[in-house]
Structure formats: C-alpha cells, structure tokens
N, C-alpha and C positions, 0 to 999 in steps of 0.2 A: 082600561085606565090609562091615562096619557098624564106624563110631565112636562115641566119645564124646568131644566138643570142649567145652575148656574154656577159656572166655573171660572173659581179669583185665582190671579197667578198670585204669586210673593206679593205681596204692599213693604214700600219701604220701614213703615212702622206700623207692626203687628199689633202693638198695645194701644195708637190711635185707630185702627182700622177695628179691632176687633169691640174698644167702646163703642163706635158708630154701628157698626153691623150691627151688635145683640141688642144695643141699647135703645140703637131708634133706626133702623134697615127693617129689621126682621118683625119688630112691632108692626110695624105700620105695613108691611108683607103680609102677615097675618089676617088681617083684614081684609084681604081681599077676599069678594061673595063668589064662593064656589069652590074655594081652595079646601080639601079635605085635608091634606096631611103637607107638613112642611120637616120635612129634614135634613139635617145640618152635618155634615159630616168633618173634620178640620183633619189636612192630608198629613201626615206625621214624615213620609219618608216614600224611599220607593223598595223594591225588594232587595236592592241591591245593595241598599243600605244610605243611601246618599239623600239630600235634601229634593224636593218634588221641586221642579217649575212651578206648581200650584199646592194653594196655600188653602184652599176652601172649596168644599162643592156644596148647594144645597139644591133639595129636590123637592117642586113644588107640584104637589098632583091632585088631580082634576077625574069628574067620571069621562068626562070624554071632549074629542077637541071642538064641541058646537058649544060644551060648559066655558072651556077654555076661551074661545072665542068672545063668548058672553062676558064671562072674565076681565077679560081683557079691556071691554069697554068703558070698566065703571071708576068713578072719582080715586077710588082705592087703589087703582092699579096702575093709574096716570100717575098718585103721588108713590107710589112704588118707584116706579120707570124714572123719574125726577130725581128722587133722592140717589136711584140705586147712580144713574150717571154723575150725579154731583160729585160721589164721596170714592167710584169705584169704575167708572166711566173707562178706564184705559187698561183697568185688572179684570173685565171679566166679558167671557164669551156666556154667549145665550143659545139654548139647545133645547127643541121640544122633540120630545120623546115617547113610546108607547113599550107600555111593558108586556112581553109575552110569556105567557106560560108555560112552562116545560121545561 
C-alpha cells in the first residue's frame, strides 16, 4: 500500500484554515476514485514540549502506486490539487510514501 502524506506548517489562522480544510479540502479529498483510507492527524507539540513547525499531516492511501497514478488523473483530484494550492499553497509539502511491514 503506498500513500500520499500531506504536511501543513502553522497557518496564521488555525480557526480559518481548519473551517476550509474539514469543511470543503478534505470533502472534496475524499472523493477521489481509488483513495481507500484518509487520515487526519493535527500535530499537538513535539517531545520536548514546545510548539511543532507543523500544524497537520494527513495520509492518503492507495493499493498501489499504478491506483495512485490512475488517481491522480481524475476530475477529483485536479479539484483536490486546486483547492489544496488555493487555500494552503505555501503551508504544505507533498510526500508519497510505501508502508513496510515489520
């Protein structure tokens, strides 16, 4: 299984960013054909106690990266990619990833 992890630093305004994200990011995320599991983690701190660089990860995962690929192509994923640069464009890095077992 392979993801795609999406990691937002701090947004100046947590309570505007976090309406946009739950309320029409992550909807319209969801809909993408192929996407089996989506989840949302929000980074609290780090061990050491202090506030994270980053403010959100989410993990979008896939059975594999020819699904992902396929993914990728469809009307769902283009208004994904749209929105996510409109509202998060300069907060967030993009990472695809393969989970190993062991």
């Amino acid at each position: 299984m392979i993801k795609m992890i999406a990691l937002y630093k701090q947004p100046e305004n947590k309570e505007v960013f976090d309406e946009h994200y739950f309320n029409v990011h992550a909807p319209i995320t969801a809909k993408i054909p192929g996407l089996r599991k989506m989840k949302v983690t929000k980074i609290v701190g780090t061990p050491m106690g202090k506030e994270s660089e980053y403010y959100l990860m989410c993990e979008m995962y896939y059975d594999s990266h020819e699904a992902f690929k396929e993914a990728m192509k469809t009307d769902e994923a283009k208004a994904s990619g749209k929105d996510l640069m409109g509202f998060a464009g300069k907060l967030v890095t993009l990472m695809i990833g393969e989970e190993i077992d062991g």
